[in-house]
C-alpha positions as CSV (number, residue, x, y, z in Angstrom):
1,X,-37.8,-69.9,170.6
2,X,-38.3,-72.7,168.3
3,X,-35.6,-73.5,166.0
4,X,-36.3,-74.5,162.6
5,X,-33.2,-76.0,160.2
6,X,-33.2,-76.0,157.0
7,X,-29.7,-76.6,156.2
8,X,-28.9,-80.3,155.9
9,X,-26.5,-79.5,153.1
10,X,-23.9,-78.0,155.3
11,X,-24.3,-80.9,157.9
12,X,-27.2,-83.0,159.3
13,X,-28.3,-84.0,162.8
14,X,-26.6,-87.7,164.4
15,X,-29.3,-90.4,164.5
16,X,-29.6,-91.4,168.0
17,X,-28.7,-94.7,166.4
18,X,-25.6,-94.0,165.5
19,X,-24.8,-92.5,168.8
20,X,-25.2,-94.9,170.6
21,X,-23.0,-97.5,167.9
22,X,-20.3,-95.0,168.7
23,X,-20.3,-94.7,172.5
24,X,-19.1,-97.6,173.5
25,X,-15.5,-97.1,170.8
26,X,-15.0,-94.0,173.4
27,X,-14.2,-95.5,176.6
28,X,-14.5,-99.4,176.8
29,X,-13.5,-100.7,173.2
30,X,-10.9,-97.3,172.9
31,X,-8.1,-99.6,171.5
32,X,-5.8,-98.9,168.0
33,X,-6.9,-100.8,165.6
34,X,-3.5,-101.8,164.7
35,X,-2.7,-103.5,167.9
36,X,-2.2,-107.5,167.8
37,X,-3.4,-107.6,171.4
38,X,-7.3,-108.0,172.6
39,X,-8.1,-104.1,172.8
40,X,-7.0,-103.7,169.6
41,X,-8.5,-106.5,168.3
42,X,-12.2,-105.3,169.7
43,X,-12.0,-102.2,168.2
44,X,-10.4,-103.8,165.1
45,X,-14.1,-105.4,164.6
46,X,-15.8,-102.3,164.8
47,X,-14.0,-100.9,161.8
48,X,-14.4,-104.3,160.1
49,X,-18.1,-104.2,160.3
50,X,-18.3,-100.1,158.9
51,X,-16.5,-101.5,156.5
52,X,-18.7,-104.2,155.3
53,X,-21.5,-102.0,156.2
54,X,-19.8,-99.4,153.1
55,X,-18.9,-102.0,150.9
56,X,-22.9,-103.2,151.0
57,X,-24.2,-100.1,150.0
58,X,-21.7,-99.5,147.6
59,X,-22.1,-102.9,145.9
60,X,-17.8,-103.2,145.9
61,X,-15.3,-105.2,148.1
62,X,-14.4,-104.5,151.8
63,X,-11.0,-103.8,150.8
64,X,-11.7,-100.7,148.4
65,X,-13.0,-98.8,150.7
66,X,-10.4,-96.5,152.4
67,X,-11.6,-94.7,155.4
68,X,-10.4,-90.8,155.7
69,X,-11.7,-87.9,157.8
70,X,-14.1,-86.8,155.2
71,X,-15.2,-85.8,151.8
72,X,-12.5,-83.1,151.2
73,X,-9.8,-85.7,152.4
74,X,-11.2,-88.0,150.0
75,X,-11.0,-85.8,147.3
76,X,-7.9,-84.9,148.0
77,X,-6.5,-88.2,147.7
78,X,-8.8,-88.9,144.6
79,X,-7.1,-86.4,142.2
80,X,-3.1,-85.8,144.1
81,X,-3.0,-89.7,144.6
82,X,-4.1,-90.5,140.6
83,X,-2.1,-88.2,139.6
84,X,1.1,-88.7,141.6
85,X,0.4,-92.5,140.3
86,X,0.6,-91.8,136.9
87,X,3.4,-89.8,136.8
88,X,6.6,-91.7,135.9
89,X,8.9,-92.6,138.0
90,X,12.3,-90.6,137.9
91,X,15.4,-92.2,138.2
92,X,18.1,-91.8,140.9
93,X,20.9,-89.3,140.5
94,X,23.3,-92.2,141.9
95,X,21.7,-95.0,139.0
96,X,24.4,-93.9,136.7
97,X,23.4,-96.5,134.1
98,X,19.1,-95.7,134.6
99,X,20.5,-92.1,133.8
100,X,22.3,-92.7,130.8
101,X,19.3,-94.7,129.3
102,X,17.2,-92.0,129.8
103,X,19.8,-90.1,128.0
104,X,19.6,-91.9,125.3
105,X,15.9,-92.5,124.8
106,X,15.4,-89.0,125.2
107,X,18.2,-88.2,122.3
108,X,15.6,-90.9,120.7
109,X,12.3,-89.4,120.6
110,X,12.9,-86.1,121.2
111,X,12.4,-84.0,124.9
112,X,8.5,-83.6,124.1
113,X,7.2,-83.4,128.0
114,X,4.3,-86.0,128.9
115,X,1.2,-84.0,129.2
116,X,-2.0,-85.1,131.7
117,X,-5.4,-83.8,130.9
118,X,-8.1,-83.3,133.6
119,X,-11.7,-83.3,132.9
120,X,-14.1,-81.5,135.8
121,X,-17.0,-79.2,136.2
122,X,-17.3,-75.5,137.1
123,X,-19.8,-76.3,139.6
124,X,-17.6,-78.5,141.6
125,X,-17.1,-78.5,145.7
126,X,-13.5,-76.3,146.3
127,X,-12.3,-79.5,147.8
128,X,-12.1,-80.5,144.1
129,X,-11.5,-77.4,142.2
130,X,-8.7,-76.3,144.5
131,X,-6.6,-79.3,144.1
132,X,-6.9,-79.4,140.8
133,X,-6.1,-75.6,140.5
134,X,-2.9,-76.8,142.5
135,X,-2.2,-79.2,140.2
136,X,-2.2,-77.0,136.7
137,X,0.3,-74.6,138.3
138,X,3.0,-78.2,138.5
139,X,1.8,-78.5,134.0
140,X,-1.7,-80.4,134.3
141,X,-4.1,-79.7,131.7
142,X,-7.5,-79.0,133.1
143,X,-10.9,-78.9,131.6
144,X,-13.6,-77.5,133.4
145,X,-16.7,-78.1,131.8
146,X,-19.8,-75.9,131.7
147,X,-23.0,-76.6,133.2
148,X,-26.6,-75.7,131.2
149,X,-28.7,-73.0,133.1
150,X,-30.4,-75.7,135.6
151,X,-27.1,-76.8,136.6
152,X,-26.5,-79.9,134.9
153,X,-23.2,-81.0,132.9
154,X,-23.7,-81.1,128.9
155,X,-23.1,-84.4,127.8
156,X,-22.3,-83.7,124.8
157,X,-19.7,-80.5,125.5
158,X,-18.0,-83.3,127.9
159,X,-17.6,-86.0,125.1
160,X,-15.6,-83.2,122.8
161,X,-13.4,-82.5,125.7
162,X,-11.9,-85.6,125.9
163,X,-8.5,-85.5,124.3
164,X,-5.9,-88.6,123.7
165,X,-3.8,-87.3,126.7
166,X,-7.0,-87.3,129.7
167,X,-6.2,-89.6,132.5
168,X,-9.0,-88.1,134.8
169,X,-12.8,-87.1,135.1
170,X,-13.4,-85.7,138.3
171,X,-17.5,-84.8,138.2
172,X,-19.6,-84.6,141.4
173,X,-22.7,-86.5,141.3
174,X,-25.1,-83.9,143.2
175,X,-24.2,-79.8,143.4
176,X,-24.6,-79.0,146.9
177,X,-25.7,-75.3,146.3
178,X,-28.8,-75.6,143.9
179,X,-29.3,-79.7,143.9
180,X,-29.0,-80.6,140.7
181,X,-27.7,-84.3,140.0
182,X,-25.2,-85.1,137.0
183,X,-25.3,-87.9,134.7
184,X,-22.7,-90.0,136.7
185,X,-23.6,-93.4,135.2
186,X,-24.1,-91.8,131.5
187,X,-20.5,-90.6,132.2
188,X,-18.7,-93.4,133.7
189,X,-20.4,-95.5,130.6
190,X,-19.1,-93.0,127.9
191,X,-15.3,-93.8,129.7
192,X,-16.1,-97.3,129.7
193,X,-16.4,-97.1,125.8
194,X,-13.6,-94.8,124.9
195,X,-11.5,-97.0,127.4
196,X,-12.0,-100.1,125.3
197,X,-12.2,-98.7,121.9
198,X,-8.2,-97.9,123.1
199,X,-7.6,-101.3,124.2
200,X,-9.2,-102.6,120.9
201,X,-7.4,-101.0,118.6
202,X,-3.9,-101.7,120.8
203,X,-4.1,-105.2,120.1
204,X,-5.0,-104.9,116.8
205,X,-1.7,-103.5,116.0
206,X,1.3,-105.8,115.0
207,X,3.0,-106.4,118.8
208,X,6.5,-104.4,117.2
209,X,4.3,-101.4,116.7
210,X,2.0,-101.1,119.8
211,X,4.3,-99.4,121.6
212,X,2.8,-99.0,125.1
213,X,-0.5,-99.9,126.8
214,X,-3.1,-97.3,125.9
215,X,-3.9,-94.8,129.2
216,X,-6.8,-95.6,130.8
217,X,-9.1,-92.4,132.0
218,X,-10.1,-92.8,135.2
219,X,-13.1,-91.8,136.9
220,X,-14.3,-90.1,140.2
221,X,-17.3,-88.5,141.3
222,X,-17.7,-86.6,144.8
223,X,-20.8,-88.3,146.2
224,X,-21.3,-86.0,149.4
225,X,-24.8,-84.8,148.5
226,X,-26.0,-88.0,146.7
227,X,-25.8,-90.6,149.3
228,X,-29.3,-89.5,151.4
229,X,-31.1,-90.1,148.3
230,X,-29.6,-92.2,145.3
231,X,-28.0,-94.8,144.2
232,X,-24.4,-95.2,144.9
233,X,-23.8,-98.8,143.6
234,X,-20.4,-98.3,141.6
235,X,-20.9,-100.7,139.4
236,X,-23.5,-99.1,138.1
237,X,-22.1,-95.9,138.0
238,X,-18.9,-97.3,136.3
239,X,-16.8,-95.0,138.7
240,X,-13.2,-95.8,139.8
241,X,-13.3,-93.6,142.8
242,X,-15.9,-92.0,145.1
243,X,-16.0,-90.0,147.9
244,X,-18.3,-89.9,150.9
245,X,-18.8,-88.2,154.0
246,X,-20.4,-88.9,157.7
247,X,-21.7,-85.8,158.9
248,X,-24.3,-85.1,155.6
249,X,-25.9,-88.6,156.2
250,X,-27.1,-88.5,160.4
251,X,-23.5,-89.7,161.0
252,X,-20.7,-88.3,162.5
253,X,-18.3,-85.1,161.7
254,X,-14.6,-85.8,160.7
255,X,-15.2,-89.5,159.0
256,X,-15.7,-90.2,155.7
257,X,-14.7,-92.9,152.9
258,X,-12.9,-93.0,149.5
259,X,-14.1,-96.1,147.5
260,X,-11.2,-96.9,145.6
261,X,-11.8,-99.8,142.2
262,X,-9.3,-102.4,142.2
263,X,-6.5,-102.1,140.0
264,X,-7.0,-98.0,140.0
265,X,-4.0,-96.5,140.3
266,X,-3.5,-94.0,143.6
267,X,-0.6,-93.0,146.0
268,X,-0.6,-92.1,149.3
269,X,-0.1,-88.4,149.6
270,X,-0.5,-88.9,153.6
271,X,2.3,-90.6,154.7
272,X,4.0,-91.7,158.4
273,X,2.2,-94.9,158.8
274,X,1.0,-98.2,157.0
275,X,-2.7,-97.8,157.4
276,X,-5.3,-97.9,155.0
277,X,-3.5,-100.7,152.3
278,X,-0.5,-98.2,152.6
279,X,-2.9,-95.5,151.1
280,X,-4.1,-93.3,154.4
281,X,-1.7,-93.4,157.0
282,X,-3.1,-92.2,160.5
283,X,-4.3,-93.8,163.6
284,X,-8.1,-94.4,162.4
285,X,-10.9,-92.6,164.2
286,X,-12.5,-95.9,165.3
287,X,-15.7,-94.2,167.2
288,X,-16.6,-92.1,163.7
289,X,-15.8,-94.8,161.3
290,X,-18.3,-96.7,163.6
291,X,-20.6,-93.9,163.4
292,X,-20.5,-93.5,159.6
293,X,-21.4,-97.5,159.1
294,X,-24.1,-97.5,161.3
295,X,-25.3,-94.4,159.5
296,X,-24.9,-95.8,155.8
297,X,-26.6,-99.5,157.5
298,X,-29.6,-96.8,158.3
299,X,-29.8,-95.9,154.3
300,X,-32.1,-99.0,154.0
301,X,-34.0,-98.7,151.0
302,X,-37.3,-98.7,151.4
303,X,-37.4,-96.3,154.1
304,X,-35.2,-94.1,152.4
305,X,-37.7,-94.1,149.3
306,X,-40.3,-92.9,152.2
307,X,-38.2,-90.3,153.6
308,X,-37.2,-88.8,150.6
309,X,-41.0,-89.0,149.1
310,X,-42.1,-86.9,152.3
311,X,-39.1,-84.6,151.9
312,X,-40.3,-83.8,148.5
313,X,-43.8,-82.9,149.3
314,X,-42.6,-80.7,152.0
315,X,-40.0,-79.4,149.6
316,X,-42.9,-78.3,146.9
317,X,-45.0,-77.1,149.9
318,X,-42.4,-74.4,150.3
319,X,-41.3,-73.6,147.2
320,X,-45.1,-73.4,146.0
321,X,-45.6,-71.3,149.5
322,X,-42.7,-68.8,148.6
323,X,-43.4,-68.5,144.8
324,X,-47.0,-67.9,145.7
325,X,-46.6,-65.1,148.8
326,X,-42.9,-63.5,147.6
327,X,-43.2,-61.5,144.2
328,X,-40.0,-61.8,142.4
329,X,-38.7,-64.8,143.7
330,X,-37.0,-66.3,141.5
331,X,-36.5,-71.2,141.8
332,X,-32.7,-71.9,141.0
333,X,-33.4,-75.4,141.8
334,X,-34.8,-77.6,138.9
335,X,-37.0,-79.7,140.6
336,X,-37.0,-82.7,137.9
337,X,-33.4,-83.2,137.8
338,X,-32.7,-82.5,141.7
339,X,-32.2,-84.4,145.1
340,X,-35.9,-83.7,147.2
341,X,-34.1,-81.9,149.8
342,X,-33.4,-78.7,148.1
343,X,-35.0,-75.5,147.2
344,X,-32.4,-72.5,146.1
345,X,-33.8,-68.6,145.5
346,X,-33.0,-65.6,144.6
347,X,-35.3,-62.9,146.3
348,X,-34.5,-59.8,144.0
349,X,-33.4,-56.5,145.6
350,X,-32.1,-58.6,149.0
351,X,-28.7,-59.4,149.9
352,X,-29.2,-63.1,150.8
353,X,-26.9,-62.5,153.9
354,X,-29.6,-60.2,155.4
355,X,-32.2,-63.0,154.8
356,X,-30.2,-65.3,156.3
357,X,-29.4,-63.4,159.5
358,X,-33.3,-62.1,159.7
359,X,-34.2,-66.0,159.7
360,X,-31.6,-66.9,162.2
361,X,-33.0,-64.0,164.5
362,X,-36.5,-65.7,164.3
363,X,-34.7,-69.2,164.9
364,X,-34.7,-70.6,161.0
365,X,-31.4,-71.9,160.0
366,X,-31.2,-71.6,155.9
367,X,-27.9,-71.2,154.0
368,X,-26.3,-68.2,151.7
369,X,-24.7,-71.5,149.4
370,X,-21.9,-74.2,150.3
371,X,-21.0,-73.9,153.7
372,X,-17.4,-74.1,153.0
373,X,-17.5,-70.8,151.7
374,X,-20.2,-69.5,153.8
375,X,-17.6,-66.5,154.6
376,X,-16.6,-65.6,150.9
377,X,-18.4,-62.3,149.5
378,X,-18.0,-63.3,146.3
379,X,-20.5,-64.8,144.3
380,X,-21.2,-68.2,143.9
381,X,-19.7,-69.8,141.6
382,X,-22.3,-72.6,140.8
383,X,-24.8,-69.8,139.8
384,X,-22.5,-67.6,137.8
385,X,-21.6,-71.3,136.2
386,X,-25.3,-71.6,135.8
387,X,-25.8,-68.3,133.9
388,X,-27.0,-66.1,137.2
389,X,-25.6,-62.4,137.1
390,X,-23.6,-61.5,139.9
391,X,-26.5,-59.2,141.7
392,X,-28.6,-61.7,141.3
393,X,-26.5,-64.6,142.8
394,X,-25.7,-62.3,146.0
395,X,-29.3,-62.7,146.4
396,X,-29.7,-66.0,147.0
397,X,-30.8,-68.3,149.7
398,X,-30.4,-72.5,149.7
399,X,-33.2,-74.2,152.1
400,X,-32.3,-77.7,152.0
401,X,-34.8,-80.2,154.2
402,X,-34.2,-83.3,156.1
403,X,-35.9,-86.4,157.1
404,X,-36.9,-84.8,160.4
405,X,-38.3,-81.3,158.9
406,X,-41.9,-81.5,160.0
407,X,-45.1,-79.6,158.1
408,X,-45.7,-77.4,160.7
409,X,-41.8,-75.7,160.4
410,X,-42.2,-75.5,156.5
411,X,-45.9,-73.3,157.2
412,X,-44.3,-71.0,160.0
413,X,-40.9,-70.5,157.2
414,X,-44.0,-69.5,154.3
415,X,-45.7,-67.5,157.0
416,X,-43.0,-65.5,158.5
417,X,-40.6,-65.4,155.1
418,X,-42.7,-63.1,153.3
419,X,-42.9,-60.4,155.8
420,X,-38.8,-60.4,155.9
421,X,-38.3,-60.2,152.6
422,X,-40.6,-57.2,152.0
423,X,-39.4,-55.2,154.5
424,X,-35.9,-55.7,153.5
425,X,-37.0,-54.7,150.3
426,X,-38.1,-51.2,151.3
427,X,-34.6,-51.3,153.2
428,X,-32.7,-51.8,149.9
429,X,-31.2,-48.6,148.3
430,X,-32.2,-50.2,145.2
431,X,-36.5,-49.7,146.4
């Protein structure tokens, strides 16, 4: 049977390329990295490069990038190491003098507790909503922003969320369910400003009534689904911190990268080792983090404006296929403000489950929503974020292409989807 997939979201094919930049890290260059002696030193190299490779593409230094195991690692690390950063430092039950003084500032200004306020978006990846959902049960304001019915963060609902006391903005750059991409640079430009306004009007009080430096807001954006197909040049963006992963780019599972500005503040929340500037500790995967460079070296740009330009058409060949053959079909993915690679539905009256199980049977790998949560019956909650009723979310099905979906799989998915959905349809107790 052929088999057709259509579900580079959840995790792409390895180039052959980047295999075979791995293979040799497995067996004949299989030394730690943090070894002084010759076979450490080899594979030592190979980590060097990724990381040049990374810091290229990124348009930032070699040393902020900090290699982890993957997206969800990275954000991790992104939000618990900011915050745990930012938090002050308490003072040692045995510093009897550090104690008093605390005392007695205290008795000072009063036993108001220092509050932290965390800007992110309802339509975020779990591996960000779940820390931060961590982090409000230990007194962490959060903020989770709305998202306008084609799945895009209101600019303008984010700029009155910002409050005196927000240290963080945690916003993913592309929504891996429906596509849509967010305003990252508009964003990281809007910190920027409110950032130095602050600083402006510090020093231009009298030095005896500044009291302390103004808190920077710092800001991160989950770049998982961006990397295939836009611009990731931090500067540009204005972001402090960025997460990346291997296996959504033709590289390896169980690598990925947290670009990390200089002078941000972040703690290790891993710790047992000196790896990583003291900020990742673990022995690195060498053979993956050689994987994921050669993978990002691949993003050239040219042929990455091809690939996504032929993704596209074949994208719109489908979706005009399916809105054209399926009655009551209904696009969830705005196709102006999306990556080329997906297409979300919602075929009304069908559990999307049974579509995706139907497809599988006939070989066609599609998607129900994130893979992460590919086993959750609940609803998603990107299109209950966008404004979907519940029924109608549970009916949805995410094809997303890659640079090796041909024109002949997208006409056999148009021919053979119609026929599935209509007799599932007469199925439904709801026909």
């Amino acid at each position: 049977m052929t088999k057709i997939y259509l579900d580079h979201s959840a995790t792409t094919p390895m180039d052959k390329q980047v295999l075979n930049a791995m293979l040799p890290y497995f067996s004949g260059k299989f030394g730690n990295p943090s070894s002084i002696h010759g076979f450490g030193q080899v594979a030592l190299a190979g980590v060097d490069a990724a990381r040049e490779e990374l810091s290229r593409f990124l348009n930032c230094n070699s040393e902020e990038v900090i290699f982890t195991s993957g997206a969800t690692e990275s954000d991790n690390l992104a939000i618990n190491g900011v915050i745990k950063a930012l938090k002050k430092p308490s003072f040692a039950p045995s510093d009897a003098k550090a104690l008093a003084d605390k005392k007695a500032m205290a008795g000072k200004q009063g036993t108001k507790k220092e509050e932290m306020h965390i800007i992110t978006s309802l339509i975020e990846h779990d591996a960000v909503l779940e820390p931060l959902m961590d982090q409000e049960t230990k007194g962490i304001k959060i903020t989770r922003l709305p998202v306008k019915a084609n799945g895009v963060v209101d600019i303008e609902k984010f700029k009155k969320a910002i409050r005196d006391d927000t240290v963080l903005v945690s916003i993913m750059y592309v929504n891996s369910e429906v596509g849509s991409i967010q305003p990252i640079s508009e964003i990281g430009k809007i910190i920027k400003n409110i950032n130095e306004k602050r600083l402006k009007e510090w020093q231009k009080c009298r030095t005896a009534e500044r009291g302390g430096r103004p808190q920077k807001i710092y800001f991160h954006t989950d770049a998982t689904q961006a990397v295939n197909f836009l611009d990731c040049d931090v500067k540009r963006l204005r972001c402090d911190l960025l997460s990346l992963s291997g296996h959504k780019i033709y590289g390896p599972k169980g690598v990925g990268a947290l670009f990390v500005k200089s002078g941000a503040p972040l703690n290790a929340v891993q710790l047992g080792g000196h790896h990583e500037r003291n900020l990742r500790s673990g022995t690195l995967n060498v053979p993956g983090i050689v994987g994921l460079g050669e993978a990002i070296r691949l993003l050239n740009k040219k042929s990455r404006e091809a690939e996504n330009k032929k993704i596209a058409e074949l994208r719109d060949m489908l979706v005009n296929g399916i809105m054209k053959n399926i009655p009551n079909a209904i696009l969830n993915t705005d196709r102006e403000i999306s990556t080329p690679s997906h297409a979300h539905f919602s075929f009304l009256g069908v559990e999307g489950e049974s579509i995706l199980i139907s497809l599988d049977l006939k070989g066609m790998a599609v998607s129900t929503g994130s893979a992460c949560a590919s086993s959750s019956l609940k609803a998603s909650h990107v299109l209950l974020a966008m404004g979907i009723k519940p029924e109608i979310a549970h009916n949805s099905i995410r094809f997303t292409l890659g640079k090796q979906t041909t024109e002949a799989e997208i006409k056999k998915v148009i021919k053979i989807l119609p026929p599935i959905i209509k007799r599932l349809r007469k199925m439904s107790p709801e026909h």
